[in-house]
Structures are given as C-alpha cells and as structure tokens.
DRENDO-1510 file (C-alpha; in Angstrom, 1 decimal, always signed):
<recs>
REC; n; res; u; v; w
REC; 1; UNK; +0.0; +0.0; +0.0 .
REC; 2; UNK; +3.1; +2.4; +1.0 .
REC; 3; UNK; +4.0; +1.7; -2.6 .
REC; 4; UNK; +0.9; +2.4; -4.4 .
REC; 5; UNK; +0.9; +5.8; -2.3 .
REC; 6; UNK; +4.2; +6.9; -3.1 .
REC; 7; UNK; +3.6; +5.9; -7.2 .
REC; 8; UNK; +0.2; +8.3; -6.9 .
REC; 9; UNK; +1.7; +10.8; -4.9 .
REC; 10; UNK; +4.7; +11.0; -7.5 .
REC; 11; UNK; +2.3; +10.7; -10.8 .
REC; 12; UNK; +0.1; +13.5; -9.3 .
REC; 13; UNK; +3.3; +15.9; -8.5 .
REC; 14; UNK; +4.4; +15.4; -11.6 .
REC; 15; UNK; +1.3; +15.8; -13.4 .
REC; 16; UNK; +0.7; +19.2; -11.4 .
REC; 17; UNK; +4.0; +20.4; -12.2 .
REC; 18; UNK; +4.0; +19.8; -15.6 .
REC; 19; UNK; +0.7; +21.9; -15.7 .
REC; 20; UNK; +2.3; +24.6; -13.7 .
REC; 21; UNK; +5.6; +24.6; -15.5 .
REC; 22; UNK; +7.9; +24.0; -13.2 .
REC; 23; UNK; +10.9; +21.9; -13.0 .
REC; 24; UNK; +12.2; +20.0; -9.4 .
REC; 25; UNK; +15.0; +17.8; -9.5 .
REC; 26; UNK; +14.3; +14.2; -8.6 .
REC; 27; UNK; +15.8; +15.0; -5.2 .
REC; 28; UNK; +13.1; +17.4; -4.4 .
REC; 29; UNK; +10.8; +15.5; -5.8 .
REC; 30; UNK; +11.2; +12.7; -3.3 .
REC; 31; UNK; +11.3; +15.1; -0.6 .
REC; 32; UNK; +7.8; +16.0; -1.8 .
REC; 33; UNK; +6.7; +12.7; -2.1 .
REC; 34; UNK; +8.1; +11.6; +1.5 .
REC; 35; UNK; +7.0; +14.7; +3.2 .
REC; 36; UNK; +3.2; +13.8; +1.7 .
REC; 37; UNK; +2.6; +10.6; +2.8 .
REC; 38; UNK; +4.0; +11.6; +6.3 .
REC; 39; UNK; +1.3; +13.7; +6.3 .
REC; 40; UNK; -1.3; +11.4; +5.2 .
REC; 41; UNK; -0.1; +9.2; +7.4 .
REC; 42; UNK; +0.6; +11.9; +10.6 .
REC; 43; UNK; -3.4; +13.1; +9.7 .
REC; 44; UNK; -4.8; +10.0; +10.9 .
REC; 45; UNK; -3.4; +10.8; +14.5 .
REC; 46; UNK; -2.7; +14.8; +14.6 .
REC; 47; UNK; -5.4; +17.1; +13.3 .
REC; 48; UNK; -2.2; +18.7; +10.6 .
REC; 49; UNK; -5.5; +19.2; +7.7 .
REC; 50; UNK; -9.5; +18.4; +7.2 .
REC; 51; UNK; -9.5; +14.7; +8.1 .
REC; 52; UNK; -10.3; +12.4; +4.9 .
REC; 53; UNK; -8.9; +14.6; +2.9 .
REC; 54; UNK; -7.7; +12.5; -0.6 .
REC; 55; UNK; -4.3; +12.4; -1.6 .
REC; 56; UNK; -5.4; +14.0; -5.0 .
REC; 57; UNK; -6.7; +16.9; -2.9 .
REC; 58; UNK; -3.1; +16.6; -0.4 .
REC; 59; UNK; -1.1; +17.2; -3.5 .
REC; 60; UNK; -3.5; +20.3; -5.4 .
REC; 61; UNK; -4.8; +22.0; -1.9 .
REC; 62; UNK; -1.7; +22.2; -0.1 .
REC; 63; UNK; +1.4; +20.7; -1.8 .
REC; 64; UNK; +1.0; +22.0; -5.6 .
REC; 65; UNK; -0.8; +25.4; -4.5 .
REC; 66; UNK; +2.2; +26.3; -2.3 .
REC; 67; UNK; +4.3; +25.6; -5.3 .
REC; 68; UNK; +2.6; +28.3; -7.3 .
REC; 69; UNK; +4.9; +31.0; -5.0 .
REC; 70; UNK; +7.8; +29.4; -6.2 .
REC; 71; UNK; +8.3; +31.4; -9.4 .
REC; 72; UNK; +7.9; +34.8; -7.3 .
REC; 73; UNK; +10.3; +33.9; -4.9 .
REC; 74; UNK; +12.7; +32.9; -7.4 .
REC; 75; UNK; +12.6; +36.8; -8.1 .
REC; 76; UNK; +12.6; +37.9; -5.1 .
REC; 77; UNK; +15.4; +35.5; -3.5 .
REC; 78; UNK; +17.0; +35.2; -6.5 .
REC; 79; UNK; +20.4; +36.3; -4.9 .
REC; 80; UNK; +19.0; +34.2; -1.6 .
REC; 81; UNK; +18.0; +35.9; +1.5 .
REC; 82; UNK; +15.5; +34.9; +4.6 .
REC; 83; UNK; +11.8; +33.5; +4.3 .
REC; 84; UNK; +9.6; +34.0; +7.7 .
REC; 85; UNK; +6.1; +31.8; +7.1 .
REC; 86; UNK; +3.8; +33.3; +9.3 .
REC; 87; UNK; +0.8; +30.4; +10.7 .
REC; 88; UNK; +2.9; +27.2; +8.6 .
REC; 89; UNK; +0.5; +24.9; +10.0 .
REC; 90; UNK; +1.6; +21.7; +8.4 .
REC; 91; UNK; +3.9; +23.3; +6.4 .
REC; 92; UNK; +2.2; +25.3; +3.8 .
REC; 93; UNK; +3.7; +27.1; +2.1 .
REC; 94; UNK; +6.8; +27.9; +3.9 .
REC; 95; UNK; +8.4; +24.0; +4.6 .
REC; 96; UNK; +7.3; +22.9; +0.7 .
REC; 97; UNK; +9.1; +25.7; -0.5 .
REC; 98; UNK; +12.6; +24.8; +1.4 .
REC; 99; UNK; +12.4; +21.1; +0.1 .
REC; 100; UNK; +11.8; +22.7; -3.7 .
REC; 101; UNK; +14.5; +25.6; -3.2 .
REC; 102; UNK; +16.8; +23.8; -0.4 .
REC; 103; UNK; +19.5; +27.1; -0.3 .
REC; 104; UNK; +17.0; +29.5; +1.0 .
REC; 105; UNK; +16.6; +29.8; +5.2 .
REC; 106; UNK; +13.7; +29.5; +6.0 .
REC; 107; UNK; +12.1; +30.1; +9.8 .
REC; 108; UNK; +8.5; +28.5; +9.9 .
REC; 109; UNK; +6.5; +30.4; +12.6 .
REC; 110; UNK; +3.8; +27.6; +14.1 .
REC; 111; UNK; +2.6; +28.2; +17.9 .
REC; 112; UNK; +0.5; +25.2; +18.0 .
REC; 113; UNK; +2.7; +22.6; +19.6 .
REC; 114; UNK; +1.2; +19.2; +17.8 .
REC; 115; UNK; +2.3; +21.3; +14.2 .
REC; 116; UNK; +5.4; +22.2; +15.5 .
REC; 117; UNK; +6.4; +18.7; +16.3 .
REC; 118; UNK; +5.3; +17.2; +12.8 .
REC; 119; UNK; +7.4; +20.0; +11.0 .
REC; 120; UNK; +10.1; +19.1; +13.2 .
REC; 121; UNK; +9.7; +15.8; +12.0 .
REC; 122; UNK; +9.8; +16.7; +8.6 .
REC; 123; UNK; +12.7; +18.8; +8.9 .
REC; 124; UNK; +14.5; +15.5; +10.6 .
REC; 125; UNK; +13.5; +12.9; +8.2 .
REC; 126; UNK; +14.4; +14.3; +4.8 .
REC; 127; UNK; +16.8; +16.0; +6.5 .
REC; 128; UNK; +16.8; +19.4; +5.6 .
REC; 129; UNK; +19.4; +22.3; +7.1 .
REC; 130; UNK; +18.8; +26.2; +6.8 .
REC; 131; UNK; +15.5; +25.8; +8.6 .
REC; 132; UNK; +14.1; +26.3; +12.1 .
REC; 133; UNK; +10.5; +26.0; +13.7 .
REC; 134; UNK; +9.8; +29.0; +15.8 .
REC; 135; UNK; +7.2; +27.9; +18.3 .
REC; 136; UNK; +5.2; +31.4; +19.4 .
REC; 137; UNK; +3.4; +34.3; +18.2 .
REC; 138; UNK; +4.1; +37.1; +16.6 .
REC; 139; UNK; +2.8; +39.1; +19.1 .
REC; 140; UNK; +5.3; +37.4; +21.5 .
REC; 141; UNK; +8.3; +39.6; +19.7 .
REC; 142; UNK; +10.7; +36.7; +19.5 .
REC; 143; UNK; +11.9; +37.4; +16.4 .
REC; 144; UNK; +14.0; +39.9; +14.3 .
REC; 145; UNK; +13.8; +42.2; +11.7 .
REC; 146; UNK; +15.8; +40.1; +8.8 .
REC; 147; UNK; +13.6; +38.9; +7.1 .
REC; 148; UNK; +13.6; +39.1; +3.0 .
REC; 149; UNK; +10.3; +37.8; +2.5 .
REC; 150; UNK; +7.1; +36.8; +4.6 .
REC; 151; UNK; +4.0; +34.8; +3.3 .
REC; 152; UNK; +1.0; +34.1; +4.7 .
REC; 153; UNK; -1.0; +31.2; +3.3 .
REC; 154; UNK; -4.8; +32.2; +3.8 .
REC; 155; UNK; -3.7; +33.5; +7.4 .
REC; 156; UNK; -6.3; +36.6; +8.2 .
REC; 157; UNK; -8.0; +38.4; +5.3 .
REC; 158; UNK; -5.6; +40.8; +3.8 .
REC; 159; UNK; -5.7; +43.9; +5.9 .
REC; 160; UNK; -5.2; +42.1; +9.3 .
REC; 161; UNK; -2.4; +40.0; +7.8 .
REC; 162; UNK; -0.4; +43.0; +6.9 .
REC; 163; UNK; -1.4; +44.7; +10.6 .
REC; 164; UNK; +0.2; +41.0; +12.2 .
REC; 165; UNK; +3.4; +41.5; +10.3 .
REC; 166; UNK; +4.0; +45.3; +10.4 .
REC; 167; UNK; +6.3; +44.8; +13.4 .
REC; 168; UNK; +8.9; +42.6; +11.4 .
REC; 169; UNK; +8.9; +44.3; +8.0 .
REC; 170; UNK; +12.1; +46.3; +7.3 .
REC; 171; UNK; +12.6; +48.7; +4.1 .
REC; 172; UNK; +14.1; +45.4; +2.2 .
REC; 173; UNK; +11.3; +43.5; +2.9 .
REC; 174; UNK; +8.3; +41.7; +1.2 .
REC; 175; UNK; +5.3; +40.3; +1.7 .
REC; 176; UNK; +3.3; +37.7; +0.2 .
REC; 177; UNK; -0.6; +37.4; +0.9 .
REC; 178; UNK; -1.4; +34.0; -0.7 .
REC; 179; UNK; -5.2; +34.2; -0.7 .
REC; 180; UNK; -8.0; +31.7; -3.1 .
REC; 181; UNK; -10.4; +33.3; -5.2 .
REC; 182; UNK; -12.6; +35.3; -2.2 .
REC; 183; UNK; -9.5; +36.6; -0.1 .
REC; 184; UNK; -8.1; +38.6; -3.0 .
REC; 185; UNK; -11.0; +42.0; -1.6 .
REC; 186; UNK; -10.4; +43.7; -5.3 .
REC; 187; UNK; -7.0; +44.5; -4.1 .
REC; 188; UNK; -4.9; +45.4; -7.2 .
REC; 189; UNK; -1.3; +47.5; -8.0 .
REC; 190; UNK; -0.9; +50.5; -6.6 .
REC; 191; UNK; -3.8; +50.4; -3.6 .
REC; 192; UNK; -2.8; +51.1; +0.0 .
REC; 193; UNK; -3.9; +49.0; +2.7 .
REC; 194; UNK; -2.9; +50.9; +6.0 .
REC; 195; UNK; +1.1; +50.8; +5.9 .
REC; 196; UNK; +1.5; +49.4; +3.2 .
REC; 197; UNK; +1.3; +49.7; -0.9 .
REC; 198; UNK; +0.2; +46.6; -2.9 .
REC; 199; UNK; +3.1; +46.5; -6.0 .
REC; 200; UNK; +1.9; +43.8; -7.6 .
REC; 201; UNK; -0.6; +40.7; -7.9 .
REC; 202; UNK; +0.3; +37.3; -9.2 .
REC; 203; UNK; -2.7; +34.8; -10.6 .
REC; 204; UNK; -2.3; +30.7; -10.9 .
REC; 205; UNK; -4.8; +28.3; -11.1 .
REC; 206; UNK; -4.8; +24.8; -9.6 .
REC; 207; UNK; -4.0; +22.3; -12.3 .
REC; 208; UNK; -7.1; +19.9; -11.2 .
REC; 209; UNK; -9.8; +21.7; -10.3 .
REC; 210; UNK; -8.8; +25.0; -11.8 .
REC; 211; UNK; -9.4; +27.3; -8.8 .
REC; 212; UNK; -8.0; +30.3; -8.9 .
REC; 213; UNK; -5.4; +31.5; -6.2 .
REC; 214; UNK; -3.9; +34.9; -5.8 .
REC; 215; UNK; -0.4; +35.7; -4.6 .
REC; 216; UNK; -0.5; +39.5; -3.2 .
REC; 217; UNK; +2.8; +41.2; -3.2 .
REC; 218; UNK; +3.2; +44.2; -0.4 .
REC; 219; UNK; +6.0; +46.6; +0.6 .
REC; 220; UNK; +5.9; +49.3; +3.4 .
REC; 221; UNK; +4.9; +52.5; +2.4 .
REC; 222; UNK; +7.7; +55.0; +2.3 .
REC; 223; UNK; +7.1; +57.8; +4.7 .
</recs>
C-alpha cells in the first residue's frame, strides 16, 4: 500500500507540475513525495488538515498550490535571503518551498505545539538544514527584523495579515498574501492597505480543479 501511495503521490506531482511549469530535481521531488505521505499518514493521528482529505486533494490543496509562489520567490530571493512563514501549520507554504529551493533559510512560525512537532519531523526525516520552527506568536516579539520575505497562506483576510506583520517588516522586505479566489478584496497595484502599498498581484490556477489563487505582493509604504 506504501507503494501504491508513493507511485500516486509521484504521478500526481508530476502531473501538477507539468501543468504549472515547473521543474524539481528528482531530489526534491522525493522530498515531496516523503513529506506527503508523512502527512497522510501523521493526519490520521494529529489534526495537521480536514481529516479524509484525498491524496489528490493533499497534493493540489496544499502541496502544488504552495508551489505556485515558487516562481515569485525565485525573483525575489533570486540572490538568496530569509523567508519567515507566518501560521505554517503543516507546512504550507513555507516548509514545501525549502524542500523545492533547499539554499534558501527558512524560519517556519507555528505556535501550536502538535504542528510544530510534525514540521520538526519533517525537517529531521528528509533531512533538511537552513530551517528552524519557531514555536510562538508574533505578538510574543521573539523574532527579528531580517527577514527578505514573509508569506502568509490564507492567514487573516488581507488587511489584518499585513497589521500582524508590520512589526517585522524592514525597508528590504516583502510580503506575500497567498489568498483563493474570495481573499483577494479587489486589491490590485498600486492600492494602500494601512502601511503598506500593494506593487503587484500574481494569478495561478490549480492544475485539477482550476481554482484560482492569488499571490499579493506588499512593501511598506515609504514615509
């Protein structure tokens, strides 16, 4: 059965990729395929994602639609630099895209203690270096401002995501709002939600069901 998993897991990657044309090496890819059956396997215990949920709808919902920031941040980190994932839950988007671009540091911010465990897992099992799990809240002020880029996978509607982060968000820095189809609030180039200025907006579609997904690119407003 492990078998058959890790052959459908790999087929529907690969299939998804292809759609969303993008290349991994084959050492990524069975990072990918590892990391998701750990998951299927850790959601039958842990509440990680919706329980029942396919391993079709594993790799589009979590696994291929945190691959559609990949191309971004190869712009953005294209010289390399420091990725904060605000709320990574079970990884998403922040620990997929270390195992697809392993250079990058990444700091995955998860204060739920059963999450923070599995990533830890994750991180162990593959292994993976250049990566930490920071177990708290942003609120908590444990961390620094040195940070290239934060996301936010479907965090808080737009507005209070950008309020949660304001603290950490230096002149360099960016931030990525990954919302579906109802989080994107007509937000568009140019608009100002309170500090900062939206510079940019970045569609994909999921390569199954077609749903749409938004990746909305902010930097502080200059004073």
């Amino acid at each position: 059965m492990a078998g058959n998993g890790e052959r459908e897991a790999g087929q529907l990657l690969r299939q998804g990729l292809a759609l969303l044309q993008l290349s991994l090496a084959e050492e990524q890819m069975a990072g990918l395929v590892r990391y998701c059956l750990e998951l299927a396997k850790w959601n039958r215990k842990v509440n990680l994602i919706a329980k029942d949920t396919s391993l079709a709808d594993i790799v589009e919902k979590h696994f291929l639609d945190s691959l559609t920031l990949v191309p971004l941040l190869d712009r953005l980190l294209s010289l390399g630099g420091n990725l904060l994932d605000v709320g990574s839950g079970a990884g998403f988007p922040g620990l997929v895209v270390k195992i697809a671009r392993p250079a990058w540091l990444v700091t995955l911010l998860e204060p739920r203690e059963r999450r923070a465990i599995f990533l830890r897992h994750i991180i162990r099992t593959l292994p993976l270096t250049q990566i930490s799990v920071e177990p708290s809240r942003i609120e908590e002020g444990r961390l620094e401002k040195n940070f290239h880029v934060i996301t936010g996978r479907a965090v808080a509607d737009v507005p209070s995501f950008l309020a949660m982060v304001e603290g950490l968000v230096s002149p360099e820095t960016h931030v990525v709002c990954m919302q579906g189809e109802g989080g994107r609030q007509g937000l568009g180039q140019g608009d100002r939600v309170g500090a900062f200025t939206c510079v940019g907006v970045e569609e994909a579609k999921l390569p199954r069901s077609g749903a749409q997904r938004f990746l909305l690119l902010f930097r502080r407003t200059a004073a």
